[in-house]
C-alpha positions as CSV (number, residue, x, y, z in Angstrom):
1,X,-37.7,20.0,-2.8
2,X,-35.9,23.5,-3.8
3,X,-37.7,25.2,-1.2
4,X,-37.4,23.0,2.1
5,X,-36.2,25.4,4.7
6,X,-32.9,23.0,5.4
7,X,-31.6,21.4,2.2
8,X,-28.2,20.9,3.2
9,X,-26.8,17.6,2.3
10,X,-26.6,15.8,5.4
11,X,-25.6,12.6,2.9
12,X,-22.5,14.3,2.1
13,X,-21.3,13.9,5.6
14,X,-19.1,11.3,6.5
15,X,-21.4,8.4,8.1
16,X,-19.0,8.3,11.1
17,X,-19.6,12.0,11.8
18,X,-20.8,13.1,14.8
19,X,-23.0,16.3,13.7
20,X,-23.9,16.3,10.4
21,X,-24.3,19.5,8.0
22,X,-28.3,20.4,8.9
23,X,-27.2,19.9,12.6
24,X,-24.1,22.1,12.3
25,X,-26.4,24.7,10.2
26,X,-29.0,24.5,12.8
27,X,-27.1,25.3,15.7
28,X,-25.3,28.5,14.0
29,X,-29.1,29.5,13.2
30,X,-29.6,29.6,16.6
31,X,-26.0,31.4,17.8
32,X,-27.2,34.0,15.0
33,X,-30.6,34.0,15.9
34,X,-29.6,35.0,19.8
35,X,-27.3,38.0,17.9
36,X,-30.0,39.3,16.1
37,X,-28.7,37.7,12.2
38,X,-31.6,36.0,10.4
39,X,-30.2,33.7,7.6
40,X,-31.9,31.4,4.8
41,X,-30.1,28.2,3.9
42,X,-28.6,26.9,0.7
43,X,-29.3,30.7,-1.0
44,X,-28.8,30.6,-4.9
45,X,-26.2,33.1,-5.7
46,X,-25.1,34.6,-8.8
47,X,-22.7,31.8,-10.7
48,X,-24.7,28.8,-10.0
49,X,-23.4,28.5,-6.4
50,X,-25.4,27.8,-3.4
51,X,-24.3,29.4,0.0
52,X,-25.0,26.8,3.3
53,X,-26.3,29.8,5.2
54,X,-26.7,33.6,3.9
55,X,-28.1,36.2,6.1
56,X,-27.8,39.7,7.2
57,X,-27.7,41.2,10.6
58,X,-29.3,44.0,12.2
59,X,-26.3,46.3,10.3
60,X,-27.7,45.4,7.1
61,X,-24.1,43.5,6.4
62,X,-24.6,40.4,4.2
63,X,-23.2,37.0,6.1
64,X,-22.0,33.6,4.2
65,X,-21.6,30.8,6.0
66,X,-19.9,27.7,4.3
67,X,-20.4,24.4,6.2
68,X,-18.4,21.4,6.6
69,X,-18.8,18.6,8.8
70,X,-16.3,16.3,6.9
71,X,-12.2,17.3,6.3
72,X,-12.0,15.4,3.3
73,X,-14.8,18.3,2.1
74,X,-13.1,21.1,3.7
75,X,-9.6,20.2,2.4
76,X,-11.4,19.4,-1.2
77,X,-13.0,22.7,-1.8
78,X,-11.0,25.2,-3.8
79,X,-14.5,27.1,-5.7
80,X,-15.1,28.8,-1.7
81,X,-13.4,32.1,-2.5
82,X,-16.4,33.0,-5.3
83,X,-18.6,33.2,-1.8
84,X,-16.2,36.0,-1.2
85,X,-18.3,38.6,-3.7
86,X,-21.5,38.6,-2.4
87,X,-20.8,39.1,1.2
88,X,-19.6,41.4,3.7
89,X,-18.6,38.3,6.3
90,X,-17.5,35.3,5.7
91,X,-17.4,32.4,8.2
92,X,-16.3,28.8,7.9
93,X,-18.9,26.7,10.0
94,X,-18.1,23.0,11.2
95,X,-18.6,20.4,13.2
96,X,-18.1,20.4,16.4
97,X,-16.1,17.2,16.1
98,X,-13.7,18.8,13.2
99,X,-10.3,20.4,14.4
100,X,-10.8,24.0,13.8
101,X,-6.6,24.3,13.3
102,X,-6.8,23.7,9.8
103,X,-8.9,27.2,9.2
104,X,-5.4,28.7,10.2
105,X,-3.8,28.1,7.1
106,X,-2.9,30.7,4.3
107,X,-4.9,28.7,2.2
108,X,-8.2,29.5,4.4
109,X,-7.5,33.4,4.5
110,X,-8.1,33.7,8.5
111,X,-7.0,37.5,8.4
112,X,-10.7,37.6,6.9
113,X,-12.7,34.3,7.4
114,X,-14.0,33.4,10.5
115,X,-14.8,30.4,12.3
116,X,-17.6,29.1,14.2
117,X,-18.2,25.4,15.6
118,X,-21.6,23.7,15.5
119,X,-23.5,21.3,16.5
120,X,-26.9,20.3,16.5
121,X,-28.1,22.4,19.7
122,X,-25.5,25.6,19.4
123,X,-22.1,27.5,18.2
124,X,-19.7,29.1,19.1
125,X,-17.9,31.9,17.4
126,X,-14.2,30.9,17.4
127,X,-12.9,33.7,15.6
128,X,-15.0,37.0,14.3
129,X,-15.0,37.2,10.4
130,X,-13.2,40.5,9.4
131,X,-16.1,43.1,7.5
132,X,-14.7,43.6,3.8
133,X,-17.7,46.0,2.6
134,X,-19.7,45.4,-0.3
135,X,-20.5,48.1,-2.6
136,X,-23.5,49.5,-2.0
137,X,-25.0,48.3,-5.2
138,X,-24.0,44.9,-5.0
139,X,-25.2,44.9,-1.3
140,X,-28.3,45.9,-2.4
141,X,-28.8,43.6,-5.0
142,X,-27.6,40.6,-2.7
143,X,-30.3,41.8,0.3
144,X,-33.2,41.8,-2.4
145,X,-32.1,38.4,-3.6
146,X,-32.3,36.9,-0.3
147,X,-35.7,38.5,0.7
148,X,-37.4,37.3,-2.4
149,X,-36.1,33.5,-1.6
150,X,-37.1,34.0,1.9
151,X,-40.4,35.3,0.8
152,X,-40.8,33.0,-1.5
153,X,-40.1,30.5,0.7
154,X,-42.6,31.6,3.2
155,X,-45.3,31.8,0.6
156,X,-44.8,28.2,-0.6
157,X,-44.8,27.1,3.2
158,X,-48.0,28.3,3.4
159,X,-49.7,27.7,-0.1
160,X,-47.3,24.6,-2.1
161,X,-49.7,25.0,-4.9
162,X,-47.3,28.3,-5.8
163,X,-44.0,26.4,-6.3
164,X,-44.4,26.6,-9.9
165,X,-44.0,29.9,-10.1
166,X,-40.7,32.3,-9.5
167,X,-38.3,30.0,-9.3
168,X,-35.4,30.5,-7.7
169,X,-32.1,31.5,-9.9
């Protein structure tokens, strides 16, 4: 099941939420889609973390998305800043029915996190990410990383019989 194309825990979502994670990661898919940023969902990174969405746009700069859809999650998560170091942009995603006020905090680093709000049919960029480069190495190693899940990915889709093999790290 490591390879679905949209693994994010919708179960994690409160049940009285009214756009769960694959919806809210769905709609940004499509608001990055329409700008030209293709992205894989719940990319292994270095460190045993998963990023929600990770992608790059036609610049070649890396994009992290981290999802919530519940505040309990949002306000619970202090591990977020390791996305940090393996992208050039970082952007909070949410629900649409989540108040977007608490990403203006000190604790959420707004001067360089953006915002976008989801739902199940679109987003909306609330507030642009700042860039904070990469260095070229890193960037390179994080844009091979996520074409070889991607490809992987795609090759499974078509043949399952290959999910043995290459596992993802």
């Amino acid at each position: 099941m490591a390879d679905a194309p949209f693994l994010i825990d919708s179960a994690a979502a409160a049940p009285e939420t009214l756009c769960d994670a694959s919806q809210a990661a769905r709609g940004i898919m499509r608001l990055f889609a329409r700008n030209d940023i293709w992205c894989c969902t719940e990319m292994p990174l270095r460190g045993g973390r998963r990023a929600d969405l990770m992608g790059i746009d036609a610049k070649g700069h890396v994009i992290i998305v981290e999802i919530k859809v519940a505040r309990a999650d949002l306000t619970g998560d202090s591990k977020w800043t390791d996305y940090l170091d393996h992208c050039d942009k970082f952007y909070w995603g949410i629900g649409s029915h989540l108040d977007p006020a608490i990403l203006d905090g000190e604790a959420y680093l707004p001067e360089r996190c953006g915002v976008i709000i989801a739902d199940g049919y679109d987003a909306e960029i609330l507030r642009p990410a700042a860039r904070h480069p990469l260095a070229p190495a890193r960037r390179k190693v994080e844009i091979e990383r996520l074409a070889r899940t991607t490809m992987r990915r795609s090759t499974i889709a078509c043949d399952p019989d290959c999910a043995p093999w290459g596992g993802e790290r």
